[in-house]
C-alpha positions as CSV (number, residue, x, y, z in Angstrom):
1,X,29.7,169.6,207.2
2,X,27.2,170.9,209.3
3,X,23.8,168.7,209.7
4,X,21.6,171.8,209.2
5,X,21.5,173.3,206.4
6,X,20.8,177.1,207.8
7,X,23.7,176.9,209.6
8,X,25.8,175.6,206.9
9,X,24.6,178.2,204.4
10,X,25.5,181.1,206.9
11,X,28.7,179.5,207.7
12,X,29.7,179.4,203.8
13,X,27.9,182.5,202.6
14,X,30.2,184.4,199.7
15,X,27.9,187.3,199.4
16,X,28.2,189.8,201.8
17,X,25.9,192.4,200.6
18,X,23.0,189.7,200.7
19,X,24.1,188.8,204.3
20,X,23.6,192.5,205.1
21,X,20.1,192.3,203.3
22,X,18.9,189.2,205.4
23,X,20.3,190.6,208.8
24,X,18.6,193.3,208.2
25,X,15.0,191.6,207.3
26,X,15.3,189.8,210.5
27,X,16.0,192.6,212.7
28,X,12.5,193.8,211.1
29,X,11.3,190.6,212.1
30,X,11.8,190.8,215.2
31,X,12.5,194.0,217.8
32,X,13.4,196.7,215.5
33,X,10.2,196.7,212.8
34,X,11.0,200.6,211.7
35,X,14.8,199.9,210.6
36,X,16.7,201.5,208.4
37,X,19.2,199.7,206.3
38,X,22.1,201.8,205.2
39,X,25.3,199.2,205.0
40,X,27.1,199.1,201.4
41,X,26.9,203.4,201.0
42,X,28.9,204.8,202.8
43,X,27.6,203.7,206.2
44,X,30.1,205.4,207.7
45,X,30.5,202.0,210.7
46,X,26.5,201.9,210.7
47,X,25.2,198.7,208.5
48,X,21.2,200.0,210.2
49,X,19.8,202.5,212.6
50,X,16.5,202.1,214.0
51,X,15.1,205.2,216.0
52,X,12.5,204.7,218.6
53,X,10.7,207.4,218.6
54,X,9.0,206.8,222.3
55,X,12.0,207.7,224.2
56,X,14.4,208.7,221.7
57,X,16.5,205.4,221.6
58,X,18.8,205.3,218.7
59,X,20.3,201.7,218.0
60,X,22.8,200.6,215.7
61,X,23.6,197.6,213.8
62,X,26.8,196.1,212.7
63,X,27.1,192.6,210.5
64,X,29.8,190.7,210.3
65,X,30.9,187.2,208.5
66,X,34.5,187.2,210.1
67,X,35.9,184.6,212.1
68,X,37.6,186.9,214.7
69,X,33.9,188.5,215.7
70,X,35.5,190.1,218.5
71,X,38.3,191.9,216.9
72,X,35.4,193.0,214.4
73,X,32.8,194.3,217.1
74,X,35.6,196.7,218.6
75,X,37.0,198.0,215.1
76,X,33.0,199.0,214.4
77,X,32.4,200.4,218.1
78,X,35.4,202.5,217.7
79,X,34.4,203.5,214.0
80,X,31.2,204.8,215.4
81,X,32.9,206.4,218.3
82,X,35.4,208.1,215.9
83,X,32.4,209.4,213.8
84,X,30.2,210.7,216.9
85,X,27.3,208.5,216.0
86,X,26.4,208.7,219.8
87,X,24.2,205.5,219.6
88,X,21.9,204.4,222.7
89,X,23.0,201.0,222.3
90,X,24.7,198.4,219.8
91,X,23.5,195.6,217.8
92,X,25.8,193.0,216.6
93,X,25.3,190.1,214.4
94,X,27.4,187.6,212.8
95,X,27.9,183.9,211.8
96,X,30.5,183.1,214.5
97,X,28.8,181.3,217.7
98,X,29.4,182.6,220.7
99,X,29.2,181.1,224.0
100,X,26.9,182.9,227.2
101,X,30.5,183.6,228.7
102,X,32.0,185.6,225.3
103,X,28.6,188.0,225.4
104,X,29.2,188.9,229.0
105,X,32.7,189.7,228.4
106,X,31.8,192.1,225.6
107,X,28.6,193.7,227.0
108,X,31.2,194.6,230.2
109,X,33.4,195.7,227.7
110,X,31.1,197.9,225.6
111,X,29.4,198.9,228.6
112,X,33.1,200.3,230.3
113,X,34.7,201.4,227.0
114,X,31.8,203.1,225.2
115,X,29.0,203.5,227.8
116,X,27.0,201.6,225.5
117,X,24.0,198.6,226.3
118,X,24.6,195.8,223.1
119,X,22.4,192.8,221.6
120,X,24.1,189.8,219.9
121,X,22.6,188.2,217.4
122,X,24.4,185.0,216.5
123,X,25.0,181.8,214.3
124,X,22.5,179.6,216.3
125,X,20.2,182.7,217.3
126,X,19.8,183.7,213.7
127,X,18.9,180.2,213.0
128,X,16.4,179.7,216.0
129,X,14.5,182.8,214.0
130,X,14.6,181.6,210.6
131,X,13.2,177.7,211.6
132,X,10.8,179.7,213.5
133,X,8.5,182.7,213.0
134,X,11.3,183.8,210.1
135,X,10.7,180.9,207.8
136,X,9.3,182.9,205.1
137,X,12.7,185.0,204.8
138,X,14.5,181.9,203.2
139,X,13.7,182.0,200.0
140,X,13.7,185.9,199.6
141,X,17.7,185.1,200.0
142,X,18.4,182.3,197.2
143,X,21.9,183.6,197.1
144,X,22.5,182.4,200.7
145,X,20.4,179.4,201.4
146,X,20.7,177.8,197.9
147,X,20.4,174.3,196.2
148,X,21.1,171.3,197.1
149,X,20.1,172.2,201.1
150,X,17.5,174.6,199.6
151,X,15.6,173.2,196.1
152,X,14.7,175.3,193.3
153,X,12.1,174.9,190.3
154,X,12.2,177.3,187.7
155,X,15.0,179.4,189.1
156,X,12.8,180.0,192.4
157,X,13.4,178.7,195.9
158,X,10.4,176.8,196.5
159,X,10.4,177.2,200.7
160,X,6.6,178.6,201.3
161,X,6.8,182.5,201.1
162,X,3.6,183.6,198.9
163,X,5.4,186.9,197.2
164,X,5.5,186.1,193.5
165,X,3.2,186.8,190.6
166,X,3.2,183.2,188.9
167,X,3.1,183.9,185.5
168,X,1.6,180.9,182.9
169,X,1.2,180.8,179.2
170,X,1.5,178.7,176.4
171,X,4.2,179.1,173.4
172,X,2.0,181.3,171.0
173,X,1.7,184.2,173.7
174,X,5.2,184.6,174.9
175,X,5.8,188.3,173.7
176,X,2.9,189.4,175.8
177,X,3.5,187.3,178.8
178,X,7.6,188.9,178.6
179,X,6.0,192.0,178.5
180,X,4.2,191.9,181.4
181,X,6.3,190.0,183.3
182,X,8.1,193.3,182.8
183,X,5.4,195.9,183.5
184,X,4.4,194.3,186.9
185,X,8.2,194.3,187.6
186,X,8.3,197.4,186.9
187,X,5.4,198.5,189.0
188,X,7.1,197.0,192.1
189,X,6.1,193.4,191.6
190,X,8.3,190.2,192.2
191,X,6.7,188.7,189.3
192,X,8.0,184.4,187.6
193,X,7.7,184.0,184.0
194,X,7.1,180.5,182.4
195,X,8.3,182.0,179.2
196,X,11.4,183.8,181.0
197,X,12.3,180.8,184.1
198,X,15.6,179.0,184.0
199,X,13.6,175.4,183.4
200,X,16.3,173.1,181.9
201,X,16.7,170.1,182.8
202,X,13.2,169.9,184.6
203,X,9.6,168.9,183.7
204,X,8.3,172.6,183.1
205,X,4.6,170.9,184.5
206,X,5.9,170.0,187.5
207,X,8.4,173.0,188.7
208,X,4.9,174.9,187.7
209,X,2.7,173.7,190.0
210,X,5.4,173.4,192.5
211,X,6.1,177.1,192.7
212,X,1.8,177.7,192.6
213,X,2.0,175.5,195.7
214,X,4.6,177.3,197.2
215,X,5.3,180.5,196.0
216,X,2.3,182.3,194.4
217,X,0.8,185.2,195.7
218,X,-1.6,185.0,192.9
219,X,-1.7,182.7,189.4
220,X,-1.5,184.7,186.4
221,X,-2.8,182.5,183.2
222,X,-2.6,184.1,179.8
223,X,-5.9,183.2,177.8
224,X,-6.1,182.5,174.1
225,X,-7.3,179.9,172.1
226,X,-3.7,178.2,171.9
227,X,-4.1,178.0,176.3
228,X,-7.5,176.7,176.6
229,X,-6.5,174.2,174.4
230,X,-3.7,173.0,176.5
231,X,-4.5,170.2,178.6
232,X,-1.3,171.1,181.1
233,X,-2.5,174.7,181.4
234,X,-5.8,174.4,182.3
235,X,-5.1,171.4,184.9
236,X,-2.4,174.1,187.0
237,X,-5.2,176.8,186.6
238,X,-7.6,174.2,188.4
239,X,-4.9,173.3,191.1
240,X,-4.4,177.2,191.6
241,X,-8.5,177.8,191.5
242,X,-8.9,175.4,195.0
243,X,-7.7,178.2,196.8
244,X,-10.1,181.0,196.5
245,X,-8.3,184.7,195.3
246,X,-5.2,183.0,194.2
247,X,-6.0,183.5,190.3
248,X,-6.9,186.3,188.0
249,X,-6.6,185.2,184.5
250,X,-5.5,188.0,182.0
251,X,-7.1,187.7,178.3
252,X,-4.8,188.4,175.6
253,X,-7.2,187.2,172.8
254,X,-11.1,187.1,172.5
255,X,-12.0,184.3,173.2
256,X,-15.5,183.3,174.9
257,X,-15.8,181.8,178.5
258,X,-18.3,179.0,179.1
259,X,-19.6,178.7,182.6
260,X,-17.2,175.8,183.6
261,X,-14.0,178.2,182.7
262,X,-15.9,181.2,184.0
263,X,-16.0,178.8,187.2
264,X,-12.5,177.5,187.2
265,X,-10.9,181.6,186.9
266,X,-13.2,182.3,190.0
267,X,-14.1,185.9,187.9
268,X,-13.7,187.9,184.9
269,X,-10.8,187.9,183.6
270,X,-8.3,191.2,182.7
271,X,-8.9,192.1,179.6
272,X,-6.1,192.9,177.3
273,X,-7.7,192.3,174.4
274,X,-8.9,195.5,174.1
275,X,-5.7,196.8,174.6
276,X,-2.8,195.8,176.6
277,X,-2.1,199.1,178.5
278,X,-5.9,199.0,179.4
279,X,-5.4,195.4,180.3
280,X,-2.4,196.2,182.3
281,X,-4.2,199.3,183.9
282,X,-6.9,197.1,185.4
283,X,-5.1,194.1,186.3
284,X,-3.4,197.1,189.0
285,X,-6.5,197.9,189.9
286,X,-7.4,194.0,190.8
287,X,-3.7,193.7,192.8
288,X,-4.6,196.2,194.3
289,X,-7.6,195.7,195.7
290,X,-6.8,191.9,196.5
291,X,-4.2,193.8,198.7
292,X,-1.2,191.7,196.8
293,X,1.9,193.5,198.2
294,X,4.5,195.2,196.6
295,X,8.0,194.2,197.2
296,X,9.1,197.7,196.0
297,X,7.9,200.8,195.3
298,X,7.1,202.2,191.4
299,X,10.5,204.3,191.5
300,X,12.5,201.9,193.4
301,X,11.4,199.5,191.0
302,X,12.6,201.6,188.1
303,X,15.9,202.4,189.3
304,X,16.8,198.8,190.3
305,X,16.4,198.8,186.7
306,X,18.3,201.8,186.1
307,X,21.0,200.2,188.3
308,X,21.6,196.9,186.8
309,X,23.3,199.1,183.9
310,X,24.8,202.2,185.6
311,X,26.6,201.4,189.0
312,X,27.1,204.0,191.5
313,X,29.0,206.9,190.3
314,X,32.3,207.2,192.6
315,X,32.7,211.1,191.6
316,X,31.3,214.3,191.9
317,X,31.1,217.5,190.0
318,X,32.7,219.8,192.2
319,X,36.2,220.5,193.3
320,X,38.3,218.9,195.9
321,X,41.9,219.3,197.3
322,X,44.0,216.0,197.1
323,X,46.8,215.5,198.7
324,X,49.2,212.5,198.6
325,X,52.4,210.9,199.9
326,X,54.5,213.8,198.2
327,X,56.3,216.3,199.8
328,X,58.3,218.8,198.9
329,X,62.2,219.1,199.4
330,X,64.8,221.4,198.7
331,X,68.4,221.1,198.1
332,X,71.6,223.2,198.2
333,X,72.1,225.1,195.1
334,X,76.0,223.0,194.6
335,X,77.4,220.0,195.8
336,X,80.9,219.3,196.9
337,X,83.6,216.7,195.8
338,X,85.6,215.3,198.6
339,X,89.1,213.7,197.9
340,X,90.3,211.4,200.3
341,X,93.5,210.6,201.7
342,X,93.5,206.7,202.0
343,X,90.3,204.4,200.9
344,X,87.4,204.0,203.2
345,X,86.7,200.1,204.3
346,X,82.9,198.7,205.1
347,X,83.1,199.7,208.6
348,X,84.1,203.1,208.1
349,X,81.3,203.9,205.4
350,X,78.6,202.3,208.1
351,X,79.8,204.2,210.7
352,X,79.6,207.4,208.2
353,X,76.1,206.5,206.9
354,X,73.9,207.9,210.0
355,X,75.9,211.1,210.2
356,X,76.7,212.4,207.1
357,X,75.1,211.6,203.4
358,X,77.5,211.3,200.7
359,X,77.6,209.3,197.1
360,X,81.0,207.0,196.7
361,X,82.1,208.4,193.1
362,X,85.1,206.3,192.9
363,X,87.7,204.7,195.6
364,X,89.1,208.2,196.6
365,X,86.4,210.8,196.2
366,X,83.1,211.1,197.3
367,X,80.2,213.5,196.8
368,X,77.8,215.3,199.0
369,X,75.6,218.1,200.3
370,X,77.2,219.0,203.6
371,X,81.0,219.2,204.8
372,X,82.3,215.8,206.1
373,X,82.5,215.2,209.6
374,X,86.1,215.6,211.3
375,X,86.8,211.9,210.9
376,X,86.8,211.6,207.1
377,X,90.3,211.6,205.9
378,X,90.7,214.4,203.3
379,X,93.3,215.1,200.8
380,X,93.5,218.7,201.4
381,X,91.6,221.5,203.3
382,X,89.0,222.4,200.9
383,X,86.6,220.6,198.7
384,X,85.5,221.8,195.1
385,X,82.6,222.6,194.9
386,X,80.2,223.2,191.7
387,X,76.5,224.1,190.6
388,X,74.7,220.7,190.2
389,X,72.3,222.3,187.7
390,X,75.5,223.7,185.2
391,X,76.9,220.0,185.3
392,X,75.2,216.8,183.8
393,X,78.3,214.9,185.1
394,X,80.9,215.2,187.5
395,X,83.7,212.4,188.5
396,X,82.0,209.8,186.3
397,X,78.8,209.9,187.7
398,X,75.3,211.5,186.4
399,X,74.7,214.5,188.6
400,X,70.7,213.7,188.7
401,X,71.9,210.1,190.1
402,X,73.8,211.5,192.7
403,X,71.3,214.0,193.9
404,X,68.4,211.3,194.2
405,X,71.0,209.2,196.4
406,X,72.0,212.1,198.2
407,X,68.0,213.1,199.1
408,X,67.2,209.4,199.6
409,X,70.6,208.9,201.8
410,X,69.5,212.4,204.1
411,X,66.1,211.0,204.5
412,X,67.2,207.8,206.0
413,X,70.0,210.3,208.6
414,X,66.7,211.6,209.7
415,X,65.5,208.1,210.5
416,X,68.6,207.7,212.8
417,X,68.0,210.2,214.5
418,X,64.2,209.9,214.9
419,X,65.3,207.3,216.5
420,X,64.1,204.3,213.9
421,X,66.0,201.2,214.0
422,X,67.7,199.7,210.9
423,X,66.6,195.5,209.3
424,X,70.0,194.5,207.6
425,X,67.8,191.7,206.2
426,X,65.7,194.1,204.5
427,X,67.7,197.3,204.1
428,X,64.8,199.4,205.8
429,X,64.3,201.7,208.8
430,X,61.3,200.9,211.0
431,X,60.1,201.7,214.0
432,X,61.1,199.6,217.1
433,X,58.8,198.0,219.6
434,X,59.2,199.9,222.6
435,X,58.6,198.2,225.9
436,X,56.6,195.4,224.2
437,X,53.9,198.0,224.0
438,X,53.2,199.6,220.6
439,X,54.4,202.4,219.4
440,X,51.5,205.1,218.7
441,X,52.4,208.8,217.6
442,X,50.7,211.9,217.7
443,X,49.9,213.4,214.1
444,X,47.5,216.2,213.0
445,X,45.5,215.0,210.0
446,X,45.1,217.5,206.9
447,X,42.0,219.2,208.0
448,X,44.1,220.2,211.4
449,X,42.1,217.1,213.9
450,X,44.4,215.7,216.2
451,X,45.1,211.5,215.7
452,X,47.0,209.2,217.1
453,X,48.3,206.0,214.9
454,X,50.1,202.4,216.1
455,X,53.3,202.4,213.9
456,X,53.9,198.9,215.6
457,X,51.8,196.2,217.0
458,X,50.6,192.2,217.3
459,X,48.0,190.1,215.4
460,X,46.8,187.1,216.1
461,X,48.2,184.0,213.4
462,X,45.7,180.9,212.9
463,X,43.1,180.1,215.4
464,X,42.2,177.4,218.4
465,X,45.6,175.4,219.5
466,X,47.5,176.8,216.0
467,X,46.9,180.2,217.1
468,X,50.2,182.5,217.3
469,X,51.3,186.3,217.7
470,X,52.4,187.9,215.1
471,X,54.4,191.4,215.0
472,X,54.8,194.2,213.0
473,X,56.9,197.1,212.6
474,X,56.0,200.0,210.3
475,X,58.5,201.7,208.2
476,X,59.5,204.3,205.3
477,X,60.3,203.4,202.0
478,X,61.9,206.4,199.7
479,X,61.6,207.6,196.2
480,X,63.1,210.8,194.7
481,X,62.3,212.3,191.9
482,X,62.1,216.1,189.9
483,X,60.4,218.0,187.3
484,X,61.1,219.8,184.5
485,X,61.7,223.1,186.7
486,X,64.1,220.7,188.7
487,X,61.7,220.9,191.5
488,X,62.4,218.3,194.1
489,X,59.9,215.7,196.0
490,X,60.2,212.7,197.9
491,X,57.8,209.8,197.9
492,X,57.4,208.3,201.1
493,X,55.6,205.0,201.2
494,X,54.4,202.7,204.2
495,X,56.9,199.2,204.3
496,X,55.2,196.5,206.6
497,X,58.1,194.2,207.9
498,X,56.2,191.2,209.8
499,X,57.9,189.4,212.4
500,X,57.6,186.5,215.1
501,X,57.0,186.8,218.8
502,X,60.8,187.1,219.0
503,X,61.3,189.5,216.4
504,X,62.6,187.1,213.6
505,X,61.6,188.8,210.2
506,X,59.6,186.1,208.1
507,X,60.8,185.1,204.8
508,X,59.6,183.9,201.2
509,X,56.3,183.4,200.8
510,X,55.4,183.6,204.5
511,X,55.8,187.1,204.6
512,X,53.0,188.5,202.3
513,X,49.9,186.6,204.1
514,X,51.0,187.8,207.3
515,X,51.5,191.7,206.2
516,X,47.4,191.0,204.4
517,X,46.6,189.9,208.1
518,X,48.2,193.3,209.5
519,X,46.6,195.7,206.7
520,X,43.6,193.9,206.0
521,X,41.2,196.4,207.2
522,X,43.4,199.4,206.2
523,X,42.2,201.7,203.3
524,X,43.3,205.1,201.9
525,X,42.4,206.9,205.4
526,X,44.6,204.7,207.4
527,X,47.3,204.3,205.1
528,X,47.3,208.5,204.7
529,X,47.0,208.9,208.5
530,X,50.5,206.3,208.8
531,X,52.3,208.4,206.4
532,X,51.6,211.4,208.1
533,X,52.5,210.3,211.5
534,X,55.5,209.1,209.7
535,X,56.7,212.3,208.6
536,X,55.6,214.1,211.5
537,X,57.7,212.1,213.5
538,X,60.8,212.7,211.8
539,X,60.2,216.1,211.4
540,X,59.6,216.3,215.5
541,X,63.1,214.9,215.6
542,X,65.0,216.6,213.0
543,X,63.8,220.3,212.8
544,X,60.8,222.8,213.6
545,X,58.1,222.3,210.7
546,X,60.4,220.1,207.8
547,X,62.7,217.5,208.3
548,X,66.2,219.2,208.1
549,X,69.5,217.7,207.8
550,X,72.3,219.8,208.1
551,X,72.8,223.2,209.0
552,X,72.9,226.7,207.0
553,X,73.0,227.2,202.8
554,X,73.8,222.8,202.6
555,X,71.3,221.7,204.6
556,X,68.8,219.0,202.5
557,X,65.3,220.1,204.0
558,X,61.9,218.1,203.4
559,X,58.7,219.1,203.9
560,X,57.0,217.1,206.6
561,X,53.0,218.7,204.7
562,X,52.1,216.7,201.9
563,X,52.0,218.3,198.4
564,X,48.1,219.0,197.6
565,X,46.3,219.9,194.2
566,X,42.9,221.0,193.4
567,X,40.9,218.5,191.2
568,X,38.0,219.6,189.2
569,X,36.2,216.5,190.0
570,X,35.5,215.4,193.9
571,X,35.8,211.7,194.8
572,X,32.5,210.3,196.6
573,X,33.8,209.1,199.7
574,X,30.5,207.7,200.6
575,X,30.1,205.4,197.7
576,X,34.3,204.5,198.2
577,X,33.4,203.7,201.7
578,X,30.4,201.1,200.4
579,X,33.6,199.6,198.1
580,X,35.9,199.2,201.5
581,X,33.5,197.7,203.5
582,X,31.8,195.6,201.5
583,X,36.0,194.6,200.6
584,X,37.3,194.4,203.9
585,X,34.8,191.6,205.2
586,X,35.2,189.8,201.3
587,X,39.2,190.1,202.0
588,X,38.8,188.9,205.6
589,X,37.0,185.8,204.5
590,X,39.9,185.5,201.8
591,X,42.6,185.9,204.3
592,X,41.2,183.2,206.9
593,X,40.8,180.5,203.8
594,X,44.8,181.2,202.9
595,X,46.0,181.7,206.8
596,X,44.7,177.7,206.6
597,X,46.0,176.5,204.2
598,X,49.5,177.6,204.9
599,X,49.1,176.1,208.6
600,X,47.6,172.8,207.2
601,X,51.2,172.7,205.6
């Protein structure tokens, strides 16, 4: 365990969005007053931007919590080169430490790669700031720097930061204190409630006047009868009246003020009395002109309401084209039975497999699109041949069945001779580290941009001494299916097959960490852009525009374009994107916890 307790509350934070809220404050803090926080909605690879407008600098943030800060930094600086941000320069912060020599390294590297200058802000930097100057920032973040390292009374931090409207009553006048608790939270306020405060299991005197030491921006104490009478009440109201300003007293009853009360409140109290939205009106009026700040704005304040019950909506009325991992294929209209001469032994269906697709219907006959190759040893001269959509069954075996296997079985020819290379362990095709280099293909995404995807490649395994290289090799995985109008598609889906160093598959329960490691930071867009360059590939290799196999009236041919569809509703990729991101650093934290526990064993 760390020995201080900032670092050990950044070190074990769980909530990312609040660690993009604190970064940000202290950036404000410090260089970049006039930021402009945008992580968590649809930033797009920008958590901030702050503009200078003196000579038009333009800098951008990016937070991080991962472990592997590096690999982080360049998956953002290539984000933001992808999405022509054109930044002046980069600021990165994170909870990793990071020695003088790591920051050279990557300012050369952002510097050569990008063109870019870049500020770190790291683990002991951040808390140089918030021992320092910052202090006041550490209880506006409860959800990071929490009990037992930080204590609370009533529900509040009680580190000095004078923000909070300290409300104090007695039992009779809870209703009104609630309500205006409410109202002033409403009005932008950060307002603390006696009647509202978490206080069990303390001695509701003491968290009081703990939080009027600490946290009050100004002492709120309801008067009636009921609170002048209480002893407790009046003796916090004292404590709060040493420091000139710090109370206005808001009178819910009429009740008369001798000089000694008129003394202790400092001034006239708010009168609600006559009426609590008069009340309410000028106790505004007095926050106002005490210059008591407002953490938020009227509107912001109502629609933090507003959002506590209605999240985000994630569509849009208007109409989008989707597209999937469907494509089209078409098949001959008939298939042919083959009779053979003599049975066919392991080796010679292997051999047959990446020439020729065909269904084995019983010992002597087999099924298929295309005419067999020269070596297949036929009966006779000809083969039967009939109309696949006339007969449900044909030698025993569901005509539907045999299609599907036939269009799965042409698929995986294709693969052959797209050059893909075939796991006996796992029965899949994948493609085959070249050079150990990676293999990256050309694709053209759906709105016609050129790309380029890694269909193979290396992460790292573990960290310090335990730290090994992992590979992967990317691979299609085949469905077949129909409609009512026996139209024909093919699913195509992305296998991950996760190897060693040496190219040993994994097995059991090692494989599925390792193949989270690899796809960790992949969402829809990467996992569309793979199965693109996928089929693009194969259809380089096995025709001009679809992926053929065979030739003339049997040929199976699949379309190498997705099926698309117009929806009436549009998905809002910017508040999707505030999902992934805020996802990919939860899942990374996630993934480094589990990679540990499986080396500790």
């Amino acid at each position: 365990m760390s020995a201080d307790p900032i670092i050990y509350c950044l070190e074990h934070l769980t909530d990312y969005l609040q660690f993009e809220r604190l970064c940000s404050d202290v950036m404000s803090g410090t260089l970049y007053p006039n930021i402009e926080p945008i992580g968590g909605t649809g930033d797009r690879g920008r958590d901030a931007l702050h503009y200078e407008e003196t000579d038009n600098k333009k800098t951008i943030f990016a937070y991080s919590v991962r472990s592997d800060w590096r690999i982080k930094l360049r998956h953002d600086c290539d984000r933001i080169l992808n999405e022509r941000h054109n930044p002046s320069d980069v600021v990165f912060v994170c909870t990793a430490t990071l020695s003088g020599d790591d920051r050279d390294k990557e300012r050369r590297y952002i510097s050569d790669k990008y063109g870019w200058d870049i500020e770190f802000f790291d683990l002991e930097r951040l808390r140089v700031l918030l021992t320092g100057p910052l202090r006041y920032l550490l209880p506006k973040h409860p959800a990071i720097f929490c009990p037992p390292w930080f204590p609370r009374r009533g529900g509040l931090s009680i580190e000095e930061s004078r923000d909070t409207l300290i409300i104090d009553h007695t039992e009779e006048d809870h209703a009104f204190a609630v309500w205006l608790s409410r109202k002033l939270s409403v009005a932008g306020y950060k307002t603390w409630c006696y009647g509202a405060a978490p206080l069990a299991g303390e001695d509701a005197d003491t968290s009081i006047r703990k939080l009027i030491e600490t946290r009050a921006a100004l002492y709120l104490p309801v008067l009636s009868i009921s609170s002048l009478a209480n002893g407790d009440l009046m003796a916090r109201a004292a404590i709060a009246s040493t420091t000139p300003g710090r109370i206005i007293a808001c009178a819910v009853k009429a009740v008369s003020l001798g000089n000694v009360f008129r003394k202790l409140f400092q001034s006239e109290p708010a009168r609600f009395d006559e009426g609590w939205s008069v009340g309410l009106s000028d106790l505004l009026a007095s926050l106002e002109n005490r210059g008591i700040r407002r953490e938020l704005s009227r509107e912001q304040g109502k629609s933090i309401a507003l959002r506590a019950y209605m999240p985000d909506p994630l569509t849009r009325a208007e109409k989008q084209l989707v597209h999937t991992n469907v494509f089209a294929v078409t098949i001959p209209k008939s298939l042919l039975i083959c009779e053979l001469s003599r049975n066919l032994d392991d080796l010679d269906i292997q051999n047959l497999r990446g020439k020729w697709a065909f269904v084995v219907a019983s010992e002597k006959t087999l099924i298929s699109f295309d005419y067999p190759p020269p070596e297949v040893p036929l009966k006779g001269r000809r083969q039967a041949e009939f109309a696949w959509d006339s007969f449900p069954e044909r030698e025993g075996i569901k005509t539907i069945n045999a299609i599907k296997q036939l269009v799965r079985k042409s698929a995986e020819i294709a693969c052959v001779k797209g050059g893909l290379a075939f796991c006996p362990d796992r029965q899949v095709f994948y493609f085959p580290m070249r050079d150990e280099k990676p293999e990256s293909i050309a694709l053209t995404l759906i709105d016609g941009e050129k790309s380029r995807v890694n269909m193979t490649g290396e992460r790292q395994w573990g960290y310090g001494d335990r730290a090994t290289t992992i590979r992967y090799q990317l691979g299609p995985k085949f469905k077949v299916s129909f409609d009512d109008q026996k139209n024909w598609w093919i699913t195509t889906r992305i296998y991950v097959r996760v190897t060693d160093i040496k190219g040993v598959p994994f097995e059991d329960r090692y494989i599925g960490p390792r193949r989270k490691k690899v796809t960790k930071s992949w969402w829809n867009k990467q996992w569309s852009a793979r199965t693109l360059g996928l089929m693009q590939a194969l259809c380089a290799a096995n025709g001009d525009g679809n992926i053929e196999i065979g030739e003339g009236k049997r040929k199976v041919s699949i379309s190498a374009t997705p099926l698309l569809w117009e929806c009436p509703i549009a998905i809002d990729v910017e508040a999707v994107d505030k999902i992934g991101d805020i996802h990919e650093e939860l899942a990374a934290l996630s993934y480094y916890n589990y990679d540990e526990e499986l080396e500790d064993e």
